[in-house]
MARLUM-860663 format. One record per residue (C-alpha): residue in three letters; chain; x, y, z. Coordinates in nm, 3 decimals, always signed. Layout:
+------+-----+---------+---------+---------+
: type : mol :      px :      py :      pz :
+------+-----+---------+---------+---------+
:  ALA :   A :       X :       Y :       Z :
...
+------+-----+---------+---------+---------+
This chain:
+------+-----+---------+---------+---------+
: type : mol :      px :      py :      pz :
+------+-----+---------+---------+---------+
:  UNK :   A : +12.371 : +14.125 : +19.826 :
:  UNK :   A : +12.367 : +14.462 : +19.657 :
:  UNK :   A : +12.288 : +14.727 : +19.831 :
:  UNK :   A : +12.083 : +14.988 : +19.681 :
:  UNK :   A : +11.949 : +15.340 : +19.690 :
:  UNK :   A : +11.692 : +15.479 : +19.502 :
:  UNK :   A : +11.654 : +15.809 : +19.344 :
:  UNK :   A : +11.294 : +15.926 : +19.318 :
:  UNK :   A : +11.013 : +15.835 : +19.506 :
:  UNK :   A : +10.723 : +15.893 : +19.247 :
:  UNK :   A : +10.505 : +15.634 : +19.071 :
:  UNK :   A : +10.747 : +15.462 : +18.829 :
:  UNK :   A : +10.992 : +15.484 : +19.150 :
:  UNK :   A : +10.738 : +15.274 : +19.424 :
:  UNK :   A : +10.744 : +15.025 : +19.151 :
:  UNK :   A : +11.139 : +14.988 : +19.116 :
:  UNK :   A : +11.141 : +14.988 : +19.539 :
:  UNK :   A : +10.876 : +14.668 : +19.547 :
:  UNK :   A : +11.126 : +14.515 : +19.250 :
:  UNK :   A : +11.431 : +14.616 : +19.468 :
:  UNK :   A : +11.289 : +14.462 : +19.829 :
:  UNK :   A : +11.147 : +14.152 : +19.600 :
:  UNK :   A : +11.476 : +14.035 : +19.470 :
:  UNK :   A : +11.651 : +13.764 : +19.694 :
:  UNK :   A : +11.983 : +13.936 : +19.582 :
:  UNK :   A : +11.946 : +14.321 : +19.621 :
:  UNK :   A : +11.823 : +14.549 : +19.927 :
:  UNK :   A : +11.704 : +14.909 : +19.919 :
:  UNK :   A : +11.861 : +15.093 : +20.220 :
:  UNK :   A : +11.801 : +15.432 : +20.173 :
:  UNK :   A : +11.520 : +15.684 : +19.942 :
:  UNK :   A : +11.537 : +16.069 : +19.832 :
:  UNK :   A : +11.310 : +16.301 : +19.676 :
:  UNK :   A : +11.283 : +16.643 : +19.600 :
:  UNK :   A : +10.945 : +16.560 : +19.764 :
:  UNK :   A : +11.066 : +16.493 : +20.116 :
:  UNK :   A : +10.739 : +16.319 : +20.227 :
:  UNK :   A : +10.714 : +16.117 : +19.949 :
:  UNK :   A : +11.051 : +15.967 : +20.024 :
:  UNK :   A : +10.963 : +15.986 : +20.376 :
:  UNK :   A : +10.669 : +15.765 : +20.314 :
:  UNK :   A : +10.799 : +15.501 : +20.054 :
:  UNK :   A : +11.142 : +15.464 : +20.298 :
:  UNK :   A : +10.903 : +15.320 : +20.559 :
:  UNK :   A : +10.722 : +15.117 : +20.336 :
:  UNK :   A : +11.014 : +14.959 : +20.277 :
:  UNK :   A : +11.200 : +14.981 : +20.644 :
:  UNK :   A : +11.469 : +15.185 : +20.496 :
:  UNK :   A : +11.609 : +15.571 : +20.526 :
:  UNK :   A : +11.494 : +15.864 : +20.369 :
:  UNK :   A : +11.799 : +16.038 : +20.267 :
:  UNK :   A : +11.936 : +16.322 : +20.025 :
:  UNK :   A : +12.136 : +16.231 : +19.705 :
:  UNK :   A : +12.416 : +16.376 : +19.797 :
:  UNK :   A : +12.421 : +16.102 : +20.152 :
:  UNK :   A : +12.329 : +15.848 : +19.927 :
:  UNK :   A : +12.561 : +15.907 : +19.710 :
:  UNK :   A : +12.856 : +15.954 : +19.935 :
:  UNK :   A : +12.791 : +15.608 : +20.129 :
:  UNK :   A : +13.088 : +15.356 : +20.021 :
:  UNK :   A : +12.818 : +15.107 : +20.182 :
:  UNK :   A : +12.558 : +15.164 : +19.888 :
:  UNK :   A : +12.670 : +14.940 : +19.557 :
:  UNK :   A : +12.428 : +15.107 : +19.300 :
:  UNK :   A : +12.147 : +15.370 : +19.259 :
:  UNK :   A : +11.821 : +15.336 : +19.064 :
:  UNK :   A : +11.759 : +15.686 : +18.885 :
:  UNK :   A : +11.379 : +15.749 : +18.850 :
:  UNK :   A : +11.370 : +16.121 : +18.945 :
:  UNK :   A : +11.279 : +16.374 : +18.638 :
:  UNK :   A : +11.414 : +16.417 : +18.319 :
:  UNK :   A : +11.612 : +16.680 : +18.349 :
:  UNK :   A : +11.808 : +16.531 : +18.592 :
:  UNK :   A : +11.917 : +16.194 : +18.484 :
:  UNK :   A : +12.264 : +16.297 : +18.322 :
:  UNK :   A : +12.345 : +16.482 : +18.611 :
:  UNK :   A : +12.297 : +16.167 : +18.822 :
:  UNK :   A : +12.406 : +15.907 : +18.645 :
:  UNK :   A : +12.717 : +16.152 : +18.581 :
:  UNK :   A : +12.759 : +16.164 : +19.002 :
:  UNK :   A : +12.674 : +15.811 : +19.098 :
:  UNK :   A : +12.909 : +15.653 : +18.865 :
:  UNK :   A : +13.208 : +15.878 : +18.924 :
:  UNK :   A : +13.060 : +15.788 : +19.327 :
:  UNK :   A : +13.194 : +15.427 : +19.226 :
:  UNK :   A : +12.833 : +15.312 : +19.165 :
:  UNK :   A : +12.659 : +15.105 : +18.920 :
:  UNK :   A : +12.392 : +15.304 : +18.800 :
:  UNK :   A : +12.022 : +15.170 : +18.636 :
:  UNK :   A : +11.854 : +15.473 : +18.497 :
:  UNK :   A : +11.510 : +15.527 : +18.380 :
:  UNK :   A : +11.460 : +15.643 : +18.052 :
:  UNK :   A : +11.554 : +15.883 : +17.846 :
:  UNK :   A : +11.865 : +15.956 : +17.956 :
:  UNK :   A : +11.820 : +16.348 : +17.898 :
:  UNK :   A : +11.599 : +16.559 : +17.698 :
:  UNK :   A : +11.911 : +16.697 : +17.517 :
:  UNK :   A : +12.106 : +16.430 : +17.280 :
:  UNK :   A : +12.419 : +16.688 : +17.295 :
:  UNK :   A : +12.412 : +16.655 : +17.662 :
:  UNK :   A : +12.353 : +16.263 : +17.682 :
:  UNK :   A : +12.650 : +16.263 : +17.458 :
:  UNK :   A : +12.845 : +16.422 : +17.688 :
:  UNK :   A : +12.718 : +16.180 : +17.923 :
:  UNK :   A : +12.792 : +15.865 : +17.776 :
:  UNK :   A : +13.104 : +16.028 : +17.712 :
:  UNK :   A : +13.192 : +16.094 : +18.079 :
:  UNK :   A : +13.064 : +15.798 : +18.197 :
:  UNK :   A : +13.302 : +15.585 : +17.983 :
:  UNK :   A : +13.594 : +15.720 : +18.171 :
:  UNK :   A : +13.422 : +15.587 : +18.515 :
:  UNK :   A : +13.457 : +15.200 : +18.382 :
:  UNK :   A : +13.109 : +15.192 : +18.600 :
:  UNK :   A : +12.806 : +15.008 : +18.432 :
:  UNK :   A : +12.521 : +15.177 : +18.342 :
:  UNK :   A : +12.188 : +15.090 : +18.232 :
:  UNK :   A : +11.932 : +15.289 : +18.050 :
:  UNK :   A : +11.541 : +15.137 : +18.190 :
:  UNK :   A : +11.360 : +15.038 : +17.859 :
:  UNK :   A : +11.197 : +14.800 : +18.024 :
:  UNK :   A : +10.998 : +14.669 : +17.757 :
:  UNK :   A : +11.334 : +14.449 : +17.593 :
:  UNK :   A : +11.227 : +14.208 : +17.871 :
:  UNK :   A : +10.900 : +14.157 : +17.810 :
:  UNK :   A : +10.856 : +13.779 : +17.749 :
:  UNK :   A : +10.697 : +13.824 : +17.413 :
:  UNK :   A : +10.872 : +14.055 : +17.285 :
:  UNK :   A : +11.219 : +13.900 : +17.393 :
:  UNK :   A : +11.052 : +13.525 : +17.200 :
:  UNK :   A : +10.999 : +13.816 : +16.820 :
:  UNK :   A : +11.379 : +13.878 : +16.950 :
:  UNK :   A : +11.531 : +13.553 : +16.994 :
:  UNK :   A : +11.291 : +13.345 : +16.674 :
:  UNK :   A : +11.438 : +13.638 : +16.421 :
:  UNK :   A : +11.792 : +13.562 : +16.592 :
:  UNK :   A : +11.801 : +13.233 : +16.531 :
:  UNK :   A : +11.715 : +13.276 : +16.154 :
:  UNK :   A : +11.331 : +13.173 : +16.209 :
:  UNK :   A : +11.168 : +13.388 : +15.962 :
:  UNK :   A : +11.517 : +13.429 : +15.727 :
:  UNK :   A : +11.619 : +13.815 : +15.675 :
:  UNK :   A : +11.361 : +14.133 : +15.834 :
:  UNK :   A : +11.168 : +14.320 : +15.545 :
:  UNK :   A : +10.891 : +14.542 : +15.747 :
:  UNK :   A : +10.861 : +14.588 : +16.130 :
:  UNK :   A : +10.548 : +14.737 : +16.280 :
:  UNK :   A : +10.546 : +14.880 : +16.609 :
:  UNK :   A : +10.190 : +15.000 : +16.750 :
:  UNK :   A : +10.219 : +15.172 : +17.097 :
:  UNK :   A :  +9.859 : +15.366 : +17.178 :
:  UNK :   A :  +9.804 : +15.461 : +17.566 :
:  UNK :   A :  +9.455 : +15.470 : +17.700 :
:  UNK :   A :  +9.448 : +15.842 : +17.773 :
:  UNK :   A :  +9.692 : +16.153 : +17.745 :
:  UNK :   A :  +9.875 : +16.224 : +18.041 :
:  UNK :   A :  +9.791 : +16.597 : +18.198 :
:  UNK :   A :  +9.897 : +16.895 : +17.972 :
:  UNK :   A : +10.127 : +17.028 : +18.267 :
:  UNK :   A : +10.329 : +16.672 : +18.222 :
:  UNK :   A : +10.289 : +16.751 : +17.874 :
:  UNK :   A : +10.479 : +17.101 : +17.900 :
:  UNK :   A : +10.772 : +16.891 : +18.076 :
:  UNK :   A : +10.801 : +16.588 : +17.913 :
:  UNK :   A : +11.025 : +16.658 : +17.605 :
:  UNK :   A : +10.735 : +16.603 : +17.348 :
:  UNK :   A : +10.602 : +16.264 : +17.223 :
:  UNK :   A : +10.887 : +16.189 : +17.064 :
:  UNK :   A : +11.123 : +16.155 : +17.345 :
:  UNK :   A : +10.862 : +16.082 : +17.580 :
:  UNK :   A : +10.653 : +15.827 : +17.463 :
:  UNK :   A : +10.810 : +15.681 : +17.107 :
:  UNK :   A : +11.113 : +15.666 : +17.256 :
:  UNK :   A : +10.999 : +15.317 : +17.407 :
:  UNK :   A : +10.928 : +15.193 : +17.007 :
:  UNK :   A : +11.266 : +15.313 : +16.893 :
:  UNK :   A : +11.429 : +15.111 : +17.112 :
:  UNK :   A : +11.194 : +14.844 : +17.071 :
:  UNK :   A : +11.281 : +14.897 : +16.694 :
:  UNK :   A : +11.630 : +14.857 : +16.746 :
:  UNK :   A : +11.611 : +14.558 : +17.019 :
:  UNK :   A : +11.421 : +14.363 : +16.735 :
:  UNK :   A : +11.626 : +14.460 : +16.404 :
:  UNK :   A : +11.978 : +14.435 : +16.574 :
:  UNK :   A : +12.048 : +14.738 : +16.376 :
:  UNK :   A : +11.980 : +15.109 : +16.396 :
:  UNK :   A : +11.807 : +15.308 : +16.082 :
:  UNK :   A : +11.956 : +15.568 : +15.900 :
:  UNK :   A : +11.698 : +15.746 : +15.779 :
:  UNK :   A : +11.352 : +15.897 : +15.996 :
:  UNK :   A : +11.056 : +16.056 : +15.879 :
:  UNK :   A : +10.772 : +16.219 : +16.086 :
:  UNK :   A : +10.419 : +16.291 : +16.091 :
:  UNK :   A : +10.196 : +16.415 : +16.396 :
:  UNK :   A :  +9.900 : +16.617 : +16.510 :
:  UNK :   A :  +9.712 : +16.695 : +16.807 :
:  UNK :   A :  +9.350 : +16.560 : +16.736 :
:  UNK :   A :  +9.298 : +16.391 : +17.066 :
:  UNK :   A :  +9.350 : +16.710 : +17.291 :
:  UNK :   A :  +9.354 : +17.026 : +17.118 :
:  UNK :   A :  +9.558 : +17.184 : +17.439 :
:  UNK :   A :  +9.853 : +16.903 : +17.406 :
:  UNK :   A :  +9.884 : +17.124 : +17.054 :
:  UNK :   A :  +9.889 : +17.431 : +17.200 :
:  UNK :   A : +10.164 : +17.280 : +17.418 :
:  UNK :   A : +10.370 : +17.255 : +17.154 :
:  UNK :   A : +10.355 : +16.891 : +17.118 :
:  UNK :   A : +10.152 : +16.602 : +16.907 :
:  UNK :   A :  +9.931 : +16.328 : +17.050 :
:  UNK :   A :  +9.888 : +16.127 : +16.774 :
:  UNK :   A : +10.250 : +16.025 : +16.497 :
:  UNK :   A : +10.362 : +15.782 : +16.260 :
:  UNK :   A : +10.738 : +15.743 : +16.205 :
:  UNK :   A : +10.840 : +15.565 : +15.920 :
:  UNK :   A : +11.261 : +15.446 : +15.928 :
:  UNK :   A : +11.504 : +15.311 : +15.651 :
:  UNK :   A : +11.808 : +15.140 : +15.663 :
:  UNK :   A : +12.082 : +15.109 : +15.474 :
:  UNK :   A : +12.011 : +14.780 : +15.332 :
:  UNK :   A : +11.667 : +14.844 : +15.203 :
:  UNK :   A : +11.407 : +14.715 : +15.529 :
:  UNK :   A : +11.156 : +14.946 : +15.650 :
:  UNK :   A : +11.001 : +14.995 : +15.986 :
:  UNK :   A : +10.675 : +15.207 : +16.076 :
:  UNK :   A : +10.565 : +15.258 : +16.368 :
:  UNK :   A : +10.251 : +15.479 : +16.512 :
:  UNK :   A : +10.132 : +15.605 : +16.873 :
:  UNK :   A :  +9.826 : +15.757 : +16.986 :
:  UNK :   A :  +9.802 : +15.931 : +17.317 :
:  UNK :   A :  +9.432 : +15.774 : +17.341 :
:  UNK :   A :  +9.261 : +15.414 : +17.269 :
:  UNK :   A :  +8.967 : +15.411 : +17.476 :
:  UNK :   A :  +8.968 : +14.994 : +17.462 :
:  UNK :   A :  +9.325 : +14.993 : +17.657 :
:  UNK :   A :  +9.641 : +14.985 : +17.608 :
:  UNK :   A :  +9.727 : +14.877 : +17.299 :
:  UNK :   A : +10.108 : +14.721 : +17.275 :
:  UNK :   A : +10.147 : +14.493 : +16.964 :
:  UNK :   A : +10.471 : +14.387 : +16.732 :
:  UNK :   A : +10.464 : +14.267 : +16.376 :
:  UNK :   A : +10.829 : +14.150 : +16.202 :
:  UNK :   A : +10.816 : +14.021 : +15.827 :
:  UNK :   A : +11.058 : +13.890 : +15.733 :
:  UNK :   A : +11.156 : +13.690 : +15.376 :
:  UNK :   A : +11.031 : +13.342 : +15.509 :
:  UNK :   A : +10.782 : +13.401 : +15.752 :
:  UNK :   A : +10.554 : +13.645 : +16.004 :
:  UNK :   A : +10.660 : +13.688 : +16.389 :
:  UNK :   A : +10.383 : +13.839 : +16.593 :
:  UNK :   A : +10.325 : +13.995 : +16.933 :
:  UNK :   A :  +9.925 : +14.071 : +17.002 :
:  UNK :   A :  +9.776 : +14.221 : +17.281 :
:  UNK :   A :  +9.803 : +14.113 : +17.669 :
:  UNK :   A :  +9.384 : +14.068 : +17.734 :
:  UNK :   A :  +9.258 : +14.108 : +18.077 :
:  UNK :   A :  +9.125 : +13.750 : +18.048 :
:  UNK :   A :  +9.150 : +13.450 : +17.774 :
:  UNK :   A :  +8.799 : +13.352 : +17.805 :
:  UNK :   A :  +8.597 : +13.402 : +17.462 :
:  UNK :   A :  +8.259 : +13.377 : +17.426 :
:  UNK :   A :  +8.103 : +13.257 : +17.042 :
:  UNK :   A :  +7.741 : +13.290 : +16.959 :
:  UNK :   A :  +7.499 : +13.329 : +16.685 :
:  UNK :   A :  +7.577 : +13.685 : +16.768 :
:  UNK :   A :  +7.955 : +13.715 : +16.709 :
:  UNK :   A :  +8.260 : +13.650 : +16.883 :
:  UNK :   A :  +8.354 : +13.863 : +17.163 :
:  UNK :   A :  +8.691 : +13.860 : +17.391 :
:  UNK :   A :  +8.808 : +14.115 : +17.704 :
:  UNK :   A :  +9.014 : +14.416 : +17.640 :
:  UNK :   A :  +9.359 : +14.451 : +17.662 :
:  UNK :   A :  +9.479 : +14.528 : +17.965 :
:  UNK :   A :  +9.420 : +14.915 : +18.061 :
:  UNK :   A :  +9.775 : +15.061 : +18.243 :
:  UNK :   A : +10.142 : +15.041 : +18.140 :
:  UNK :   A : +10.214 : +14.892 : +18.490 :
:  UNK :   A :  +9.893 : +14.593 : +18.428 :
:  UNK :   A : +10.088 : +14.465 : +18.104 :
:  UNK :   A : +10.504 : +14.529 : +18.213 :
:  UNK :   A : +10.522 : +14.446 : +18.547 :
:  UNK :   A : +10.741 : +14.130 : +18.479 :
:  UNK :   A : +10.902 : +14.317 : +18.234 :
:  UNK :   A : +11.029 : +14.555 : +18.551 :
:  UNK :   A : +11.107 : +14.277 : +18.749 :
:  UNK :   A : +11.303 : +14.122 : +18.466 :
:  UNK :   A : +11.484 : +14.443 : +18.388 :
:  UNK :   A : +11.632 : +14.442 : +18.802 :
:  UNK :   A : +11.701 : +14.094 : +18.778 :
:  UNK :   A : +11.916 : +14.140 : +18.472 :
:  UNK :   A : +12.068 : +14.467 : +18.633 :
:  UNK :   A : +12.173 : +14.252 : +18.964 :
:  UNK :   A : +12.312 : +14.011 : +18.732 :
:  UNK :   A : +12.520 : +14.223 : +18.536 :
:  UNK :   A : +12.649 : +14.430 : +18.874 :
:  UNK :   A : +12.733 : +14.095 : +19.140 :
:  UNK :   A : +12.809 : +13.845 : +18.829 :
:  UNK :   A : +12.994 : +14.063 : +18.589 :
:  UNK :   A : +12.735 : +13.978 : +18.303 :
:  UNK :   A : +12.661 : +14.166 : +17.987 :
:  UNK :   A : +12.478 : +14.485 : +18.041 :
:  UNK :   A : +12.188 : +14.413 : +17.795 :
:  UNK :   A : +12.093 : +14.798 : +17.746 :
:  UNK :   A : +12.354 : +15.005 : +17.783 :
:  UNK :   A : +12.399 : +15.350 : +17.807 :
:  UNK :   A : +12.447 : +15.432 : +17.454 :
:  UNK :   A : +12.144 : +15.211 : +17.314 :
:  UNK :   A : +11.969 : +15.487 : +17.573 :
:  UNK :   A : +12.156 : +15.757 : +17.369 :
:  UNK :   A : +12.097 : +15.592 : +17.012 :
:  UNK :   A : +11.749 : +15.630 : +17.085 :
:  UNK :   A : +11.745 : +15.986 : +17.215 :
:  UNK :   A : +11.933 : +16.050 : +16.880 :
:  UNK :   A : +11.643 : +15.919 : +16.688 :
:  UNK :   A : +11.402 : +16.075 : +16.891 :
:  UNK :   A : +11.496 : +16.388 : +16.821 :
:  UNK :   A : +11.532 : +16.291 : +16.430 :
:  UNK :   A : +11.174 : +16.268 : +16.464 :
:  UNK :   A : +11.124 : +16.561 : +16.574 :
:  UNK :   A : +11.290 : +16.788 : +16.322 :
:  UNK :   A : +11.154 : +16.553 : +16.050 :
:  UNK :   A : +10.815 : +16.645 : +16.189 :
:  UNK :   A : +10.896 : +17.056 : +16.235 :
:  UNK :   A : +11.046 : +17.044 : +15.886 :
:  UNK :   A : +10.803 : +16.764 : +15.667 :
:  UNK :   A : +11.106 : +16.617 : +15.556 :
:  UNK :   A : +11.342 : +16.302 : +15.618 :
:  UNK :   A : +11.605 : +16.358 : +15.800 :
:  UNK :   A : +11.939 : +16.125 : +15.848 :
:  UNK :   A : +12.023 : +16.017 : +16.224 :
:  UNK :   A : +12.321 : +16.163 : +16.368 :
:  UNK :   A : +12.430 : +15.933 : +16.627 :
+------+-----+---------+---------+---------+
């Protein structure tokens, strides 16, 4: 049984404390929160303790942590926990900084302690099926990936202000996604953006709306484009060309039925909320964690695919500040 305490008692953190409690294999004893009622209140959701980090931390008793506190402070905590002696499974990105997530990954290597980096959306069953038909040679050798990634709405502007910008924020997701599905990382990134969705997200300092286009050093391509804002739902979909065939992911839809008359042909929506369409991604993601921490498997995204991807987010970024390409350092 691995025993587990949770970092963060926010949204993206109740989620990861029903996936924790839900797993035959793993327990959640103890909670903390800058927000002390928060963690107060999901602890006795879930008949554990509400705790500080530093008690959580310092318990031989607790195997692992689950990191979904801010941004800011996921280096520092994964950096703590594992030199604790515990696994660690952190949400992304791993910081807003790639020079500090370097030094990171870089510290953390010394611990021998496994870490995971929460891109949740590798275990996705449809996208995992793109994964495993180009792996076994089903289409012959990747051409042109498209990744489309639109929310339904922008998030606040004070998230906004915090976030680290689009690029690290939202597209982060797709660069992984990007790398998950060509088995190889691009060389090359240029950025476009603007803030047509809410003027106030530009005055932020950040875009709502990008396309990224990547190049690798064999020749393949891959776009792909975000919107803060699709008023239909949220629109996740994957397209991989490759020299002998087409792989495809569409839309999840709130319902299969279609209805056909002399008037057209009219299906649901996609499903509206991140949570509606991953939510056995999540639980796939802890299953593989537990796997990895009581079996000694693979971990299957480790803590440098969570700093490769930092590295191109903030490519994107510069290419976007400067309106030219610019080469990845990773």
């Amino acid at each position: 049984m691995l025993k587990v305490g949770l970092l963060g008692a926010g949204r993206i953190g109740q989620v990861h404390a029903v996936n924790i409690t839900g797993n035959a294999r793993s327990t959640l004893v103890a909670v903390a929160d800058v927000n002390q009622q928060a963690a107060e209140k999901l602890a006795a959701d879930h008949q554990c303790e509400a705790r500080s980090v530093e008690s959580i931390l310092a318990d031989p008793a607790i195997d692992a942590v689950l990191i979904a506190s801010s941004t800011d402070t996921h280096s520092d905590l994964i950096e703590a926990a594992t030199a604790a002696g515990k696994a660690v499974l952190c949400e992304k990105p791993v910081d807003l900084s790639l020079q500090r997530a370097k030094a990171c990954l870089s510290a953390v290597s010394a611990t021998g302690k496994p870490v995971m980096i929460g891109f949740n959306r590798r275990f996705d069953p449809n996208f995992a099926a793109v994964r495993k038909a180009f792996s076994s040679g089903e289409i012959g050798k990747a051409e042109l990936l498209s990744v489309t990634s639109f929310d339904p709405a922008p998030p606040p502007v004070s998230y906004i202000k915090v976030s680290g910008g689009l690029f690290r924020d939202m597209m982060i997701h797709d660069f992984d996604m990007a790398n998950f599905l060509m088995g190889k990382r691009p060389t090359t990134i240029r950025a476009v953006g603007s803030s047509i969705v809410d003027p106030e997200i530009g005055k932020a300092g950040d875009v709502d709306t990008a396309v990224v286009t990547m190049t690798y050093d064999d020749g393949r391509i891959a776009v792909i484009k975000n919107s803060r804002r699709a008023t239909f739902g949220y629109d996740q979909r994957v397209e991989l060309l490759g020299s002998e065939g087409l792989l495809q992911v569409q839309n999840m839809l709130e319902n299969t039925m279609v209805k056909s008359t002399a008037a057209g042909v009219v299906s649901a929506k996609p499903t509206y909320f991140f949570l509606e369409r991953y939510m056995p991604a999540y639980i796939a993601e802890w299953e593989a964690f537990v796997c990895a921490v009581l079996d000694g498997a693979d971990i299957p995204v480790t803590l440098e695919d969570g700093v490769a991807a930092l590295a191109m987010a903030e490519a994107a970024t510069e290419s976007f500040k400067s309106g030219s390409a610019v080469e990845v350092s990773y």
